[in-house]
N, C-alpha and C positions, 0 to 999 in steps of 0.2 A: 504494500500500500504506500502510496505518495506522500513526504510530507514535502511543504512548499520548497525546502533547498533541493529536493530531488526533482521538483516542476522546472525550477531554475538551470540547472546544470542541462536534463532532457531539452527542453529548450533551446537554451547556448549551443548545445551539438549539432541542434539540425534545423536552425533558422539561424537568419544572417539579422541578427538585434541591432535597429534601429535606433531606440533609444531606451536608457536604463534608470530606474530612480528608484530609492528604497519599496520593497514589493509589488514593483511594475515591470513589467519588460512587455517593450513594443519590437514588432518583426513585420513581414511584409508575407503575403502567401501566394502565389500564381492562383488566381481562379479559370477561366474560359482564355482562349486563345490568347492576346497579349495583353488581357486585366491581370491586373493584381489588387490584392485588397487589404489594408496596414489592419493586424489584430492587435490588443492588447491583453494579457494578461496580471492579473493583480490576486493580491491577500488581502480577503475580506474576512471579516468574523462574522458567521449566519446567527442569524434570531435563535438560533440554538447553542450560538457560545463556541461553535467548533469552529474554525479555519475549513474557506472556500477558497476555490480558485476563480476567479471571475472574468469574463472572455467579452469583451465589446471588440465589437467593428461599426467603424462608423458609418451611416450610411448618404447621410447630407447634410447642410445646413437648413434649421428651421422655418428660416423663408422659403426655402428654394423648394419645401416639399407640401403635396397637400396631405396633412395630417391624420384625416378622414381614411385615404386609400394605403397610407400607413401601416397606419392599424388592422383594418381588413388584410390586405397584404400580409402583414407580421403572424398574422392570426392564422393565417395556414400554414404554420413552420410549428414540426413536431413537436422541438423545444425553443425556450427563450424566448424573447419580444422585447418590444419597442421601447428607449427610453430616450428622455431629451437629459442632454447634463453640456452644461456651458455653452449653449445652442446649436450643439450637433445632434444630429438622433444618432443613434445609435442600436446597432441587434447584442442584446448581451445574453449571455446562458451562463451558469456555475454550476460548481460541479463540485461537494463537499472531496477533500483530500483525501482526509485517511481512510476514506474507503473505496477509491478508486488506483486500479494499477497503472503506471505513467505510460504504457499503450493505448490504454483509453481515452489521455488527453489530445490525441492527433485527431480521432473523429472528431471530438470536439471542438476542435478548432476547425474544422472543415466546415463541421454543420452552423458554425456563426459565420464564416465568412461566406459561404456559397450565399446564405441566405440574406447574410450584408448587401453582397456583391449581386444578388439578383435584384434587391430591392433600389438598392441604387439606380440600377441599371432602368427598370422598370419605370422608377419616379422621376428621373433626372436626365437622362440618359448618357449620361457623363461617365468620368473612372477618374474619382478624383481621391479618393479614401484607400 
């Protein structure tokens, strides 16, 4: 089972880190032909007191998107959904630590950005995130 310095180092190996700040690490991921899509991961502590891992990709700027089709949109993604923080939206999903093995955080990180990087796409038509 995962704990956050073993997300850290997984990480470090096999994404080229963007930028680094105490319990954050941003990376970049290829989604569809030449998209990519910037993810972050961070340590959060859940409403349950345990250590999360928590996954945003961003998907636009708050003007740029209608909020309404957002949501709907966001709403068909198995996991995770829609948040606005500092006026970006964003697709975030967590994923409690110690009970997931660090293979598991690579779907994870797929299934936030594909659905980043579809929403983006869909809303804006842009690749700017």
């Amino acid at each position: 089972m995962a704990s956050w310095d073993d997300l850290m180092s997984f990480v470090r190996v096999r994404y080229e880190i963007m930028r680094q700040v105490e319990d954050e690490l941003w990376f970049n991921l290829p989604t569809s032909g030449e998209r990519t899509q910037l993810v972050a991961v961070r340590l959060v502590t859940g409403e349950d007191g345990h250590p999360w891992a928590q996954i945003t990709s961003p998907v636009g700027r708050v003007g740029d998107i209608d909020l309404a089709a957002m949501l709907t949109l966001a709403g068909e993604s198995l996991a995770g959904g829609a948040v606005v923080n500092d006026g970006l939206v964003l697709f975030r999903h967590s994923i409690p630590l110690g009970d997931t093995a660090l293979d598991g955080f690579d779907r994870s990180f797929r299934l936030v950005v594909e659905a980043a990087d579809r929403l983006e796409h869909e809303l804006t038509g842009a690749d700017e995130h």
